[in-house]
Backbone as numpy.savetxt, mean C-alpha at the origin, in Angstrom:
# Nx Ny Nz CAx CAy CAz Cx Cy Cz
-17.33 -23.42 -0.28 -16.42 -22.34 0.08 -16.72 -21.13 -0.81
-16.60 -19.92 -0.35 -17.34 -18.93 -0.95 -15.66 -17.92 -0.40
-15.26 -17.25 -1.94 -14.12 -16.50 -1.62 -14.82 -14.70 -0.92
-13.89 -14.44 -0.18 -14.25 -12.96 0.36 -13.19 -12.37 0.25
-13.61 -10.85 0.28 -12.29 -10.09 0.72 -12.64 -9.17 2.03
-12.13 -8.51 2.61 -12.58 -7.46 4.12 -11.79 -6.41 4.21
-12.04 -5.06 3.88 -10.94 -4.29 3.98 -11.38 -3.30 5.29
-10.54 -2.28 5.34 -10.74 -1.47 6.61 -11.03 0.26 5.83
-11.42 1.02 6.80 -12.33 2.18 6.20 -11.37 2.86 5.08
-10.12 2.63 4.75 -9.36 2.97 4.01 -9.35 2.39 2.18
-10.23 1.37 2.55 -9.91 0.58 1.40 -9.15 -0.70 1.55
-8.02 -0.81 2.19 -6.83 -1.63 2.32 -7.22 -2.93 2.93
-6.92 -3.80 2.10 -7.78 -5.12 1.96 -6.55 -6.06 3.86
-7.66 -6.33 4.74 -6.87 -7.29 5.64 -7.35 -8.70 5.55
-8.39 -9.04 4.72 -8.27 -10.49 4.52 -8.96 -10.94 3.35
-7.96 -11.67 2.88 -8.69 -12.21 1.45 -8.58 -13.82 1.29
-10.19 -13.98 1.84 -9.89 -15.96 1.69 -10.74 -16.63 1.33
-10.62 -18.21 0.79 -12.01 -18.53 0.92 -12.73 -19.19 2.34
-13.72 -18.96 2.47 -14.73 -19.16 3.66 -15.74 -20.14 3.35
-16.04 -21.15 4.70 -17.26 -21.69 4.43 -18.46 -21.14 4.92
-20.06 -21.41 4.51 -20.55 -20.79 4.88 -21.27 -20.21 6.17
-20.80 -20.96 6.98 -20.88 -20.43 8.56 -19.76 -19.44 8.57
-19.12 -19.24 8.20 -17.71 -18.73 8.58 -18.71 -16.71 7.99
-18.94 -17.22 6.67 -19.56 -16.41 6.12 -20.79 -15.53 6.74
-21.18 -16.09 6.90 -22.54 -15.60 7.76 -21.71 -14.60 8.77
-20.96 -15.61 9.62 -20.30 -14.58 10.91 -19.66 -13.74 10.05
-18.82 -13.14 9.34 -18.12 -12.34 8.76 -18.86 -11.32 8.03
-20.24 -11.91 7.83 -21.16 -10.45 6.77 -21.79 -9.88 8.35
-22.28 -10.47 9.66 -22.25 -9.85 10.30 -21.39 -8.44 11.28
-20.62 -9.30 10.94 -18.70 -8.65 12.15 -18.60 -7.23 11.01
-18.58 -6.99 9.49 -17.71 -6.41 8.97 -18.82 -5.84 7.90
-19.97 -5.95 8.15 -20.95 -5.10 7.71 -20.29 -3.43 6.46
-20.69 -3.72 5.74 -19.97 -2.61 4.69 -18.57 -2.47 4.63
-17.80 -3.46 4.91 -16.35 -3.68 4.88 -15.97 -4.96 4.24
-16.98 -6.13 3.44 -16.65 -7.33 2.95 -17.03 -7.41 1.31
-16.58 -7.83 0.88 -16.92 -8.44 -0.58 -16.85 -9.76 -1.09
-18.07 -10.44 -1.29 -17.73 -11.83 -1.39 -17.99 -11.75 -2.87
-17.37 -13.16 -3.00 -17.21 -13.93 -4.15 -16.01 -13.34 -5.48
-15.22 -13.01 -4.37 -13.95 -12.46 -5.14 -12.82 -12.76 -4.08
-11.91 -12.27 -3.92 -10.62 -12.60 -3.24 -9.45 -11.73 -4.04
-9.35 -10.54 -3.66 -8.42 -9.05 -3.84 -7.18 -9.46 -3.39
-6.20 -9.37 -4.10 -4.84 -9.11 -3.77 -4.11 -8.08 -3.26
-3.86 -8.23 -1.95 -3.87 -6.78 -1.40 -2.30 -5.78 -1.49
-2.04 -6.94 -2.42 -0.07 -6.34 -2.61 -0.55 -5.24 -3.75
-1.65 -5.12 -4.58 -1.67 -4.31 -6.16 -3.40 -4.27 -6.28
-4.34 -4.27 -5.09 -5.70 -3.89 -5.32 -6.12 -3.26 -4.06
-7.38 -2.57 -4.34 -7.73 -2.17 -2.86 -9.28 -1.88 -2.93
-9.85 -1.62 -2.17 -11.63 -1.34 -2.24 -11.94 0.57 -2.38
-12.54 0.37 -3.69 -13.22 1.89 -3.57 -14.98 1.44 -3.46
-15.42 2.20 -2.94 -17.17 1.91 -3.09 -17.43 0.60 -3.13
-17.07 -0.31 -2.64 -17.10 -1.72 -2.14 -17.28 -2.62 -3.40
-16.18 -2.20 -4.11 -15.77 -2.26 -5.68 -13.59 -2.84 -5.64
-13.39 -4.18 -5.99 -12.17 -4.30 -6.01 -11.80 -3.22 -7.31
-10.64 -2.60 -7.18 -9.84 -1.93 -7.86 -8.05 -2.17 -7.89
-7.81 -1.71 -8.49 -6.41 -1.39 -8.82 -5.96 -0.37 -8.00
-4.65 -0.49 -7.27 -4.27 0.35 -6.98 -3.46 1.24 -7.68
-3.20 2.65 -7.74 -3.00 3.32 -8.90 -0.99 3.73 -8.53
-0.53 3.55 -9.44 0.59 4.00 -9.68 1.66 4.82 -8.83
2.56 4.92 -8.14 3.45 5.86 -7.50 3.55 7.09 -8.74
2.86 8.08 -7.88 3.84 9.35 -8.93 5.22 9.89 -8.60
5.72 9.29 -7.53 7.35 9.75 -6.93 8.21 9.07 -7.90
9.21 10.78 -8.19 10.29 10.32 -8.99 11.58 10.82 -8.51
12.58 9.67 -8.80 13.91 10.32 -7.64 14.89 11.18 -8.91
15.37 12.15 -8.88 16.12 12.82 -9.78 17.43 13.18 -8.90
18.84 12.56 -9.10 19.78 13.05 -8.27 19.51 12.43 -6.70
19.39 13.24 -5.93 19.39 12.68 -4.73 18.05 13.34 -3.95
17.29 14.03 -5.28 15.81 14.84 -4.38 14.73 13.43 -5.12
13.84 13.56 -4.29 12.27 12.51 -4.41 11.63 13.56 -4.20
10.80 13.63 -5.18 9.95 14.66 -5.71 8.55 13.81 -6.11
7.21 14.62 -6.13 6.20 14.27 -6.04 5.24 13.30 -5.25
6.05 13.36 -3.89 5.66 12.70 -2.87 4.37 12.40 -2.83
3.42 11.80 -2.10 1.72 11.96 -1.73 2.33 12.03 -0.78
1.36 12.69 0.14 1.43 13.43 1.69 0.38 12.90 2.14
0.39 12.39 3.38 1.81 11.69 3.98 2.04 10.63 3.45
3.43 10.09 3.20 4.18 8.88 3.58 5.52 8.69 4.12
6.10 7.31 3.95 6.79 6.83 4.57 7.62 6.16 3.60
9.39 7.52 3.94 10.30 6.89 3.11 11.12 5.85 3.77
11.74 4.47 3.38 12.41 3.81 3.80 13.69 4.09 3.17
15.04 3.95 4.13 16.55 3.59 3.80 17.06 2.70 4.17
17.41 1.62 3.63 17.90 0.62 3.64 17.29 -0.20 5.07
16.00 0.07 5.31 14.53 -0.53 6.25 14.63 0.35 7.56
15.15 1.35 6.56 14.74 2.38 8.12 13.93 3.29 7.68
12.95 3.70 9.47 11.29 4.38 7.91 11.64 5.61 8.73
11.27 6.76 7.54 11.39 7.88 7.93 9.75 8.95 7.25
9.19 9.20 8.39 7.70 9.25 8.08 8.06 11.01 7.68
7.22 11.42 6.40 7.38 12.67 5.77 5.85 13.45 5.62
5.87 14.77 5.46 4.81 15.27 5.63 4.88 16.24 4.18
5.76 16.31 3.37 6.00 17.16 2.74 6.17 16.24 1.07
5.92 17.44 0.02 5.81 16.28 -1.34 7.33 16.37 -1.85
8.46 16.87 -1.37 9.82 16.86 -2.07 10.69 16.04 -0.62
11.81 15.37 -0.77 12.44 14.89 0.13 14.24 14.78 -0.30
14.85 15.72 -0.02 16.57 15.61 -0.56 17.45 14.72 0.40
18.12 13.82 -0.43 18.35 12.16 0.41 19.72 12.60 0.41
20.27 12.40 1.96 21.21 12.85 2.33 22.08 11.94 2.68
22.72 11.16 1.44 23.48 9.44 0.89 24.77 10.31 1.33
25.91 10.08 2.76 26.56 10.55 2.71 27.97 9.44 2.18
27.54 8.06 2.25 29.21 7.16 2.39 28.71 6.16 1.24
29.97 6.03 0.66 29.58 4.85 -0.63 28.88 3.96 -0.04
28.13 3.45 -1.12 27.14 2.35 -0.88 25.92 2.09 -1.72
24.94 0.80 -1.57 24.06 0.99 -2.38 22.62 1.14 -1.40
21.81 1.71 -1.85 21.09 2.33 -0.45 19.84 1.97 -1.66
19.18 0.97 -0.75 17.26 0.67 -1.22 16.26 1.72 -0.52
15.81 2.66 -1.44 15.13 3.50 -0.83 13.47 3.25 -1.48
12.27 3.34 -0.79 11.01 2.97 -0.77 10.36 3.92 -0.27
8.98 3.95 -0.69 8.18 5.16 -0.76 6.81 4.65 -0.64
6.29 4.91 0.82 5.06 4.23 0.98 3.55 5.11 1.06
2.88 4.94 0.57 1.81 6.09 0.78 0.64 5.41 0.03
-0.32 4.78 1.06 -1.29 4.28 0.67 -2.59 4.73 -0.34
-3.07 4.62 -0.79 -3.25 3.54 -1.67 -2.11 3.41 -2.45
-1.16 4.40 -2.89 -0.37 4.09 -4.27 0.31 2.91 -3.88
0.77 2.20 -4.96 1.99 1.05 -5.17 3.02 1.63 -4.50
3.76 0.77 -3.66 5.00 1.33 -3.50 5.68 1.45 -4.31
6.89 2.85 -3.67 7.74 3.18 -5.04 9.24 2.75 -4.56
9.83 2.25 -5.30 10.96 1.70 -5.27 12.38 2.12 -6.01
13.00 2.41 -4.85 14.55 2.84 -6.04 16.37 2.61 -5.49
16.66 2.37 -6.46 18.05 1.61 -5.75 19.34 2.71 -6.29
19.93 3.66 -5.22 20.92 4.30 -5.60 22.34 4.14 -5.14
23.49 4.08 -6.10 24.72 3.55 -5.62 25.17 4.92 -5.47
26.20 4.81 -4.45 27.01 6.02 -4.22 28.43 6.39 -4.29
């Protein structure tokens, strides 16, 4: 068994397993400059640069009050799993009724960013 990983032109790893070597063969064919063997990437906190596992790098979004600031453009803010896709790097969260509201911040490669505000 020989571990691989396969990501898509983004970097973003869709399979990380181990393979036997038929399996292998078909897979260095299918995914030609999209595989890396003899590793196995975690695709929750790594991703492929130059067909090189890496780290994925840090959220720079920070929530101050009720604005999210330093967005990457584009992503995708979640409220309490509802996605609200943004084009812009500031976002003012419009928490109108008590409650505690899980808000998430998706924008690939970074880590998601995560933040929990009570109201």
């Amino acid at each position: 068994m020989t571990p691989v990983t396969i990501f898509d032109n983004d970097g973003r790893i869709t399979l990380a397993a181990e393979v036997s070597d038929s399996t292998l063969a078909l897979y260095e064919m299918m995914y030609v400059g999209r595989i890396v063997t003899g590793a196995m990437a975690n695709p929750q906190t790594e991703y492929i640069v130059d067909g090189k596992i890496q780290p994925r790098p840090g959220s720079p979004v920070a929530l101050t009050g009720g604005t999210l600031a330093n967005l990457p453009m584009p992503c995708t803010i979640t409220i309490n799993g509802t996605a609200y896709p943004c084009e812009d790097d500031g976002a003012e969260l419009d928490l109108l009724y008590p409650g505690i509201y899980k808000i998430k911040v998706f924008a690939f490669p970074y880590l998601d960013a995560e933040f929990e505000v009570t109201i």
